[in-house]
PyMOL commands that place a pseudoatom at each C-alpha (Angstrom):
pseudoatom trace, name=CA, resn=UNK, resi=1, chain=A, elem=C, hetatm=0, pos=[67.196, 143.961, 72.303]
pseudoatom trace, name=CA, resn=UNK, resi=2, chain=A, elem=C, hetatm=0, pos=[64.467, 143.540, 70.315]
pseudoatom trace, name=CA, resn=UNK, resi=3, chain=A, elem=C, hetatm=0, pos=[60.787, 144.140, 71.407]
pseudoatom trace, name=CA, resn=UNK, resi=4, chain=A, elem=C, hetatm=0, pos=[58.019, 141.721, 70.744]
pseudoatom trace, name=CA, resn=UNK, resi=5, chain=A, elem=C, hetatm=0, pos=[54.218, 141.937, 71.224]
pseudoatom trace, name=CA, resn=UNK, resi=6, chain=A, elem=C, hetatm=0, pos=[52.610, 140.458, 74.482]
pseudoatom trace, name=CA, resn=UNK, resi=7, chain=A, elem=C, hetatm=0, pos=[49.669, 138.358, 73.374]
pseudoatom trace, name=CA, resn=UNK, resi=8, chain=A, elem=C, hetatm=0, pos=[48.089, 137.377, 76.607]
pseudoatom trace, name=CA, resn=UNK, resi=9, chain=A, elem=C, hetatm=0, pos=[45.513, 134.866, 74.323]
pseudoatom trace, name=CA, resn=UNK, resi=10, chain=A, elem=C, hetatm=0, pos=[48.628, 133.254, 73.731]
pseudoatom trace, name=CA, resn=UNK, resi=11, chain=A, elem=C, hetatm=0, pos=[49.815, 132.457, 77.159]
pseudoatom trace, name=CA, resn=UNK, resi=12, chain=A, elem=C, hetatm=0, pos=[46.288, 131.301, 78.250]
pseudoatom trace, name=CA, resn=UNK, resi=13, chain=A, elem=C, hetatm=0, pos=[46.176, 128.826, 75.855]
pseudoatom trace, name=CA, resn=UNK, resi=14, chain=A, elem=C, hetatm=0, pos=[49.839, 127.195, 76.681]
pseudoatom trace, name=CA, resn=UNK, resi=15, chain=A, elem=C, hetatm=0, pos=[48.743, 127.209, 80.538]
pseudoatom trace, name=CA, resn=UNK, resi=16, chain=A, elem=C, hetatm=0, pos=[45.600, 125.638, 79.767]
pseudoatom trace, name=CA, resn=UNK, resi=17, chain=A, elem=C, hetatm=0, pos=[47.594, 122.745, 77.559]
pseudoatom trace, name=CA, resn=UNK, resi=18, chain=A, elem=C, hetatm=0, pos=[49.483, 122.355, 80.867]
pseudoatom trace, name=CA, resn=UNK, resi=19, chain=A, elem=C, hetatm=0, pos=[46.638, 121.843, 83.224]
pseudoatom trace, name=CA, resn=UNK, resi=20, chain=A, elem=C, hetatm=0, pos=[45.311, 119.650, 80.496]
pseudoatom trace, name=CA, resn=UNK, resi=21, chain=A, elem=C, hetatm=0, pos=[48.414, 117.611, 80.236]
pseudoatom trace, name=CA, resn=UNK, resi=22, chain=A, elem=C, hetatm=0, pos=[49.059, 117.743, 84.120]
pseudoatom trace, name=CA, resn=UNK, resi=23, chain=A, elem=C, hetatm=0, pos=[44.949, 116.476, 84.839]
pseudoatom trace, name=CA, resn=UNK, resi=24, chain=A, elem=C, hetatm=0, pos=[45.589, 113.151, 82.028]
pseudoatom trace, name=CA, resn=UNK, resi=25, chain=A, elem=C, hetatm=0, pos=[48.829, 112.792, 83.616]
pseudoatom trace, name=CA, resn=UNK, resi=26, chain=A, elem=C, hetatm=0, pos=[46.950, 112.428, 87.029]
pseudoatom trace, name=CA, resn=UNK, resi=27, chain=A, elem=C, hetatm=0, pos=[44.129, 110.695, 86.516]
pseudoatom trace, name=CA, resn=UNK, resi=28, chain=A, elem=C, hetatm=0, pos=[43.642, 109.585, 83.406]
pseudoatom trace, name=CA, resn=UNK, resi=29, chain=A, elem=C, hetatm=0, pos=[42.088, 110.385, 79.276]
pseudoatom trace, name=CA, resn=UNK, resi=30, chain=A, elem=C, hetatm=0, pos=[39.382, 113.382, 79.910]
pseudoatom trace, name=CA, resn=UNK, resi=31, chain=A, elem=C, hetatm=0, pos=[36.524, 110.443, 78.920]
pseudoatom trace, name=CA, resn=UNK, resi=32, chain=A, elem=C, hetatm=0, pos=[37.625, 108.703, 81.751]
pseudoatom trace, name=CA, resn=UNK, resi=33, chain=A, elem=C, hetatm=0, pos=[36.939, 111.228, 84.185]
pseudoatom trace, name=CA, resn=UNK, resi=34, chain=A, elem=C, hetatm=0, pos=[33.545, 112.205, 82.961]
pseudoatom trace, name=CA, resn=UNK, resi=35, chain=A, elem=C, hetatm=0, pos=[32.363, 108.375, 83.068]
pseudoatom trace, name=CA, resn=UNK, resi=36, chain=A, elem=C, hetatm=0, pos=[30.645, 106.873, 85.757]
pseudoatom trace, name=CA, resn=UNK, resi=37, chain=A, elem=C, hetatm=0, pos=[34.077, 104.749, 86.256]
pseudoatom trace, name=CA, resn=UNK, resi=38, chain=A, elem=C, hetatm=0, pos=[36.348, 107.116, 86.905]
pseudoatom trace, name=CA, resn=UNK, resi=39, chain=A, elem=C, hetatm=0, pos=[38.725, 106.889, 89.218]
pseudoatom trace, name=CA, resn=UNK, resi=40, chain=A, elem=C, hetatm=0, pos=[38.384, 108.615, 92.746]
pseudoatom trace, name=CA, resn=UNK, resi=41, chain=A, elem=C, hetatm=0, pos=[40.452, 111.207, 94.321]
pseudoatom trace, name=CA, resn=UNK, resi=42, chain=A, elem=C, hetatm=0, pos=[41.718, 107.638, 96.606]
pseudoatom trace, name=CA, resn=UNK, resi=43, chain=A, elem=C, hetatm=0, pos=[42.261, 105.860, 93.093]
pseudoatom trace, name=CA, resn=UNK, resi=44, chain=A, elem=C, hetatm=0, pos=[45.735, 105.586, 92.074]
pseudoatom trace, name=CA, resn=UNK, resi=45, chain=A, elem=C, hetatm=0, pos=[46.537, 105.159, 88.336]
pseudoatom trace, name=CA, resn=UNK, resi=46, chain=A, elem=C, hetatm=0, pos=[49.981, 103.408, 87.530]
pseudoatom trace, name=CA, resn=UNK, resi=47, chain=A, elem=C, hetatm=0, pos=[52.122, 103.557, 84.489]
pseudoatom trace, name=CA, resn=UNK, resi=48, chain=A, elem=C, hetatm=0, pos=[52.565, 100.709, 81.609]
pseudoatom trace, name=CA, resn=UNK, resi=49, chain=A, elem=C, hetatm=0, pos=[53.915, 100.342, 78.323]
pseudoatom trace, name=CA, resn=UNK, resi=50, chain=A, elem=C, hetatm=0, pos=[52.649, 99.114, 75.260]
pseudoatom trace, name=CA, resn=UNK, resi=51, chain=A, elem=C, hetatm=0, pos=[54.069, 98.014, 72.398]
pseudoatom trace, name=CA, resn=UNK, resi=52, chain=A, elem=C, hetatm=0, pos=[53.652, 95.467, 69.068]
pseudoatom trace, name=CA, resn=UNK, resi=53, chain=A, elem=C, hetatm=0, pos=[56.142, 92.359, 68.784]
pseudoatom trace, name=CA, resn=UNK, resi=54, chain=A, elem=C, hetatm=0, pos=[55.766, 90.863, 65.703]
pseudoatom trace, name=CA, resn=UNK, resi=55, chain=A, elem=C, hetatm=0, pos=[51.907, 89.632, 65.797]
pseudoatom trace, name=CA, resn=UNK, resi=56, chain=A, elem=C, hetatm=0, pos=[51.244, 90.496, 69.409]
pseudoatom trace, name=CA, resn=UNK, resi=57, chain=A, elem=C, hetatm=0, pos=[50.498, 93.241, 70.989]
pseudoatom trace, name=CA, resn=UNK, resi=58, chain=A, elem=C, hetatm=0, pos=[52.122, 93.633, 74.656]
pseudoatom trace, name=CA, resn=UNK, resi=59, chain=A, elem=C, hetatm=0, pos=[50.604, 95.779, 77.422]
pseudoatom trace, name=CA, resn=UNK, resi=60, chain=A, elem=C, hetatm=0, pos=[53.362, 95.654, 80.502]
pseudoatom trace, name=CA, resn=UNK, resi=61, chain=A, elem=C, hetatm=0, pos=[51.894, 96.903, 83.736]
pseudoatom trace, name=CA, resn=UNK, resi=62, chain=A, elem=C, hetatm=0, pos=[53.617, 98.697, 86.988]
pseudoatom trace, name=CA, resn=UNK, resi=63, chain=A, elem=C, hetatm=0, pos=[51.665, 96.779, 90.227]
pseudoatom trace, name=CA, resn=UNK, resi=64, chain=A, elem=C, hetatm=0, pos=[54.516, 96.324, 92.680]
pseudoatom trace, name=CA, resn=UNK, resi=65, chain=A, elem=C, hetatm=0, pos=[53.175, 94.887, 95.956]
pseudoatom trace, name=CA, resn=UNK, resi=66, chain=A, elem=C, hetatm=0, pos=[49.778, 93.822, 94.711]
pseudoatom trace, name=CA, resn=UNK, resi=67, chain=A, elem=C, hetatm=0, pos=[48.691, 89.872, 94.435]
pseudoatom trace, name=CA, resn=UNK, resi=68, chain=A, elem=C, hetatm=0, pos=[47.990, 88.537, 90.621]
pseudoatom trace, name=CA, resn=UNK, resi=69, chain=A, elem=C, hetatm=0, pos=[44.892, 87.408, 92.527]
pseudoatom trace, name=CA, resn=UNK, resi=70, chain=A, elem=C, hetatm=0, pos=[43.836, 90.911, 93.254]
pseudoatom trace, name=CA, resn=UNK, resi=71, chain=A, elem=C, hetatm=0, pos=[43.823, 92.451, 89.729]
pseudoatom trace, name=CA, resn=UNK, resi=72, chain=A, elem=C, hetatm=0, pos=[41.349, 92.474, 87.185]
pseudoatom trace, name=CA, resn=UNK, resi=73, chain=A, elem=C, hetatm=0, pos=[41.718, 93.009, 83.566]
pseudoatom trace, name=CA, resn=UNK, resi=74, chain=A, elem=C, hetatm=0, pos=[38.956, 93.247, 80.997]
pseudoatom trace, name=CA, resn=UNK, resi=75, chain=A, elem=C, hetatm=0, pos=[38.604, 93.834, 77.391]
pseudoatom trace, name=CA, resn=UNK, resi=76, chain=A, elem=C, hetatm=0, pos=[35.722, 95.641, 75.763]
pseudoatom trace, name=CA, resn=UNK, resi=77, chain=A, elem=C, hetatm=0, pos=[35.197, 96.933, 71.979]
pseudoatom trace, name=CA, resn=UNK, resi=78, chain=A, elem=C, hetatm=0, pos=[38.990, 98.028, 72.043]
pseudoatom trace, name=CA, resn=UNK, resi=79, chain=A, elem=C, hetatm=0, pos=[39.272, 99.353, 75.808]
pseudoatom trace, name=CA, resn=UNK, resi=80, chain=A, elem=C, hetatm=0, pos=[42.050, 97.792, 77.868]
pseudoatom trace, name=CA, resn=UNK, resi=81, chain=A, elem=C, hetatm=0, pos=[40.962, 97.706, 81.278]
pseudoatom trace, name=CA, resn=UNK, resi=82, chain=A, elem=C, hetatm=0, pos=[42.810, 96.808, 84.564]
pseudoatom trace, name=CA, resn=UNK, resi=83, chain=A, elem=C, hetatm=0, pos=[41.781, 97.342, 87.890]
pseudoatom trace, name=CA, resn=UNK, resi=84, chain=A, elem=C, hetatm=0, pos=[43.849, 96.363, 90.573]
pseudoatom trace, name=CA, resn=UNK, resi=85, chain=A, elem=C, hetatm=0, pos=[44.088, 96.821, 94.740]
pseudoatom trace, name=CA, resn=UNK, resi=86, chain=A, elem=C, hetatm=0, pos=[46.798, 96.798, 97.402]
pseudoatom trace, name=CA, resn=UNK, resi=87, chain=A, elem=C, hetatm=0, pos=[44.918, 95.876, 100.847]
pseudoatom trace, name=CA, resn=UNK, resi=88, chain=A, elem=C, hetatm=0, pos=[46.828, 97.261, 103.922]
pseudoatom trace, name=CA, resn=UNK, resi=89, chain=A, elem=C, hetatm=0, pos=[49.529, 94.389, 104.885]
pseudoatom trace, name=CA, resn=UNK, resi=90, chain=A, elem=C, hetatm=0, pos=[49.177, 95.125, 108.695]
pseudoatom trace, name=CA, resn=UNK, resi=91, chain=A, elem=C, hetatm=0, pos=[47.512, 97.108, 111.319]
pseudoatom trace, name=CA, resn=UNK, resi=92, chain=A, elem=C, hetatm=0, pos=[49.440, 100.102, 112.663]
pseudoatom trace, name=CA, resn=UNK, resi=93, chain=A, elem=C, hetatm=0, pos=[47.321, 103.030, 114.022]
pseudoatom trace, name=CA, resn=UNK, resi=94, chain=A, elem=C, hetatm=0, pos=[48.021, 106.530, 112.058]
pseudoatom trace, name=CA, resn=UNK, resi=95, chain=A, elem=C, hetatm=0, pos=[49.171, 108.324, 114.802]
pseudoatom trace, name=CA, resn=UNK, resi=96, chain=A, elem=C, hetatm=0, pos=[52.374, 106.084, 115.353]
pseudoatom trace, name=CA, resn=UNK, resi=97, chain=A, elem=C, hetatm=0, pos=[53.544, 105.589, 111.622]
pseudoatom trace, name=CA, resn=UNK, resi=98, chain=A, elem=C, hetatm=0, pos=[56.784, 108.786, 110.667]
pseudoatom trace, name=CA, resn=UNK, resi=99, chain=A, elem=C, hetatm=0, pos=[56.448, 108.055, 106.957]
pseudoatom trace, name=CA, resn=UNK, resi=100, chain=A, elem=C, hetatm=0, pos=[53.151, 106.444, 105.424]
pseudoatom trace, name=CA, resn=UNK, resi=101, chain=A, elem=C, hetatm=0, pos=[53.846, 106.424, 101.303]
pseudoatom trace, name=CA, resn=UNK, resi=102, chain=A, elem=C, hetatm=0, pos=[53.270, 102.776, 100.429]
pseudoatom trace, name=CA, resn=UNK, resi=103, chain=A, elem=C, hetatm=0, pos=[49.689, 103.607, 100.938]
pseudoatom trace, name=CA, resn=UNK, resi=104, chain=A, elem=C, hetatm=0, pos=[46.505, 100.632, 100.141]
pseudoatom trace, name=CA, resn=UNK, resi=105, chain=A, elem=C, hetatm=0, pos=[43.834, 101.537, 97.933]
pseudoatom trace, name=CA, resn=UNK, resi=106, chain=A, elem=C, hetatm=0, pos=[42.517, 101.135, 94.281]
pseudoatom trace, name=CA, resn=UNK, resi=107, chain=A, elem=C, hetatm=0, pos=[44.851, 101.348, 90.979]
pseudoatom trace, name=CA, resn=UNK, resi=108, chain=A, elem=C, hetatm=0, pos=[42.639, 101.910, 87.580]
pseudoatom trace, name=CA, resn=UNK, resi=109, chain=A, elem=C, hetatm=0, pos=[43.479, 102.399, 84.469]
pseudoatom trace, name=CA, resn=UNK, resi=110, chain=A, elem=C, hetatm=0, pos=[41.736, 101.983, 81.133]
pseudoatom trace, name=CA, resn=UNK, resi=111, chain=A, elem=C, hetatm=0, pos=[43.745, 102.549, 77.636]
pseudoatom trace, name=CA, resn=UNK, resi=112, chain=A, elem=C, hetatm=0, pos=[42.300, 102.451, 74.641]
pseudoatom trace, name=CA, resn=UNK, resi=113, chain=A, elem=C, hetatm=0, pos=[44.048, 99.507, 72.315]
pseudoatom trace, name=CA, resn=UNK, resi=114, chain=A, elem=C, hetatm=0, pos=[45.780, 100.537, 68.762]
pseudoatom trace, name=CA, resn=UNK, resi=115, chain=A, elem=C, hetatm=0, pos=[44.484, 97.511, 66.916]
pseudoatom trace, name=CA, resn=UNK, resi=116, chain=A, elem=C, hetatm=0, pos=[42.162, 94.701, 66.826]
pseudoatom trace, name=CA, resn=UNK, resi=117, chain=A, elem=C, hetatm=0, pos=[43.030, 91.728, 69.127]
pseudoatom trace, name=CA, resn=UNK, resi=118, chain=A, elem=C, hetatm=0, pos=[42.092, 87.931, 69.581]
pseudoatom trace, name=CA, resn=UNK, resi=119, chain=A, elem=C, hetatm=0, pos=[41.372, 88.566, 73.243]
pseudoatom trace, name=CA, resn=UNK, resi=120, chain=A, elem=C, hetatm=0, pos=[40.319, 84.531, 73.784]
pseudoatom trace, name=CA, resn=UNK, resi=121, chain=A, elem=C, hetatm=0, pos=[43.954, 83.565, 73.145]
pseudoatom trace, name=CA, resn=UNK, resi=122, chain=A, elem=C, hetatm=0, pos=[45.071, 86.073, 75.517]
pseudoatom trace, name=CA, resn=UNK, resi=123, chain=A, elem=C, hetatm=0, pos=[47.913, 85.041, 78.069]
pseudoatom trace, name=CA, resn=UNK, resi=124, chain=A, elem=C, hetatm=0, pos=[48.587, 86.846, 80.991]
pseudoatom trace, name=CA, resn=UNK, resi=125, chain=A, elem=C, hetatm=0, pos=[51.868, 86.738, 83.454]
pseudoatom trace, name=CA, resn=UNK, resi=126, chain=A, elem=C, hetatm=0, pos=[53.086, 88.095, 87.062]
pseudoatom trace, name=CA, resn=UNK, resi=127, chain=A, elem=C, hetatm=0, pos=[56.961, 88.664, 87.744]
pseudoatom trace, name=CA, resn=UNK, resi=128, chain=A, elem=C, hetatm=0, pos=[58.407, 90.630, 90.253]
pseudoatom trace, name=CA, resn=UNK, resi=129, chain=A, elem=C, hetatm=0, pos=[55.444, 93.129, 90.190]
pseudoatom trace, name=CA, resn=UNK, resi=130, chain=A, elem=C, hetatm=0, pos=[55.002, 93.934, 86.599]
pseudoatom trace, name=CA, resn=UNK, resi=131, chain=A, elem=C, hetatm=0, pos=[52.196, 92.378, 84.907]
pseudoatom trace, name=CA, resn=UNK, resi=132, chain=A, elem=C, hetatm=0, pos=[53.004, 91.215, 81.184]
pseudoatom trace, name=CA, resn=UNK, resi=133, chain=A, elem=C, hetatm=0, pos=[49.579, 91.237, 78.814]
pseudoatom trace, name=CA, resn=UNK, resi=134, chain=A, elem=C, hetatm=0, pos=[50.163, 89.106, 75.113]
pseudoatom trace, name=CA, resn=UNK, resi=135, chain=A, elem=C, hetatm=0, pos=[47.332, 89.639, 72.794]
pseudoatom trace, name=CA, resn=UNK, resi=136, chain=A, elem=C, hetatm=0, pos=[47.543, 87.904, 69.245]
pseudoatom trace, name=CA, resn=UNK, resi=137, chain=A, elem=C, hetatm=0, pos=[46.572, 90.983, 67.271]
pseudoatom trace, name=CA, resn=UNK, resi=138, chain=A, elem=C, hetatm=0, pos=[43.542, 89.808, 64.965]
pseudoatom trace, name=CA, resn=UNK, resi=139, chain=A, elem=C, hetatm=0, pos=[44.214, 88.596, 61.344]
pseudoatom trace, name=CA, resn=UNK, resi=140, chain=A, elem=C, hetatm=0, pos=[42.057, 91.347, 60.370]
pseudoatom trace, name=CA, resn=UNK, resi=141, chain=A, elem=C, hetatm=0, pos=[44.602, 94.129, 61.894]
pseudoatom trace, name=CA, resn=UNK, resi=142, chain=A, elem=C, hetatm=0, pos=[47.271, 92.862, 60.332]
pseudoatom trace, name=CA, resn=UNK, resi=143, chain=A, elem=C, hetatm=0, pos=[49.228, 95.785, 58.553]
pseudoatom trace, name=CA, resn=UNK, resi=144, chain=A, elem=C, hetatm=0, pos=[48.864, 95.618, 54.391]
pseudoatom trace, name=CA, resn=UNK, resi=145, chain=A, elem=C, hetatm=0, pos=[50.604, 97.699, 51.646]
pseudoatom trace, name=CA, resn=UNK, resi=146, chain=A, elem=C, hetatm=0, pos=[48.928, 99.655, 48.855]
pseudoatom trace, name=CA, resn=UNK, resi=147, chain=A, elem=C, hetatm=0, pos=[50.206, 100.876, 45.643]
pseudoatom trace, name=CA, resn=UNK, resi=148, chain=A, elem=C, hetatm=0, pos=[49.382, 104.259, 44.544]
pseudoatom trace, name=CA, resn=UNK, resi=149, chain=A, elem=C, hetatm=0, pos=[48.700, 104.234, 41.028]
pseudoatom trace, name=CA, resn=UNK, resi=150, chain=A, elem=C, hetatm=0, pos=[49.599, 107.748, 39.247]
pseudoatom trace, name=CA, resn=UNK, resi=151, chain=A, elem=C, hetatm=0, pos=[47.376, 109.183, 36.730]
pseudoatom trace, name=CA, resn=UNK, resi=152, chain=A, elem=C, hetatm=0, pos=[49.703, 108.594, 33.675]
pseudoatom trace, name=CA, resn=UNK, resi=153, chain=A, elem=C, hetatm=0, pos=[49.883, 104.982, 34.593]
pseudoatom trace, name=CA, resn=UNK, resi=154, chain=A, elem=C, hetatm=0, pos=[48.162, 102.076, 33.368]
for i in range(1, 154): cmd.bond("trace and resi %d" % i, "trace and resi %d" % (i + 1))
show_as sticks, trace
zoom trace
């Protein structure tokens, strides 16, 4: 068995990655929390994917039980934001409910975008609780090629 060195520097670091990656994983990117926006303890964040299709870019968002009527979404410099909130469906006082998970409250969550986009020709859908985001991604972002010239070449 073969001995190795403690390094307790080490092991501080990789639990402080952890908390790190357990507090984005929470509530959000670190600038998000310091910001006067930033969601509250009661603020929910919900998960999405994003991904190019040819010349759009598609943001796909989680909101199951919330009305297209009560979500926002904005776009600023190249910050995605959408803000969304499930109001409580019915009155029933605490003290008789055995499970309460499906709980009301405020969903934010703010993603930074990985191009340029044309955000006036942006289309928006609602299906089955998923919101579906198509942005035309700007001429300007459009992906080009360039050759590397060597130093013997002409």
């Amino acid at each position: 068995m073969a001995m190795e060195l403690w390094r307790p520097m080490r092991e501080m670091r990789r639990l402080s990655e952890e908390m790190d990656r357990l507090m984005e994983e929470t509530f959000g990117p670190f600038e998000l929390r310091t910001r006067e926006m930033l969601p509250t303890p009661r603020t929910r964040v919900f998960p999405l994917n994003m991904y190019r299709k040819n010349n759009e870019l598609i943001v796909e968002a989680s909101l199951p039980g919330i009305r297209p009527e009560d979500v926002d979404v904005s776009v600023s410099g190249n910050r995605l934001t959408i803000r969304a909130e499930r109001k409580e469906a019915k009155e029933v006082k605490e003290e008789n409910y055995y499970y309460q998970e499906m709980v009301a409250g405020s969903f934010f969550r703010e993603v930074a975008l990985p191009t340029d986009v044309q955000t006036d020709k942006a289309e928006a859908a609602y299906e089955n609780g998923i919101l579906r985001l198509r942005f035309p991604v700007a001429p300007t972002a459009k992906e080009s090629h360039i050759k590397i010239k060597t130093a013997g070449a002409k």
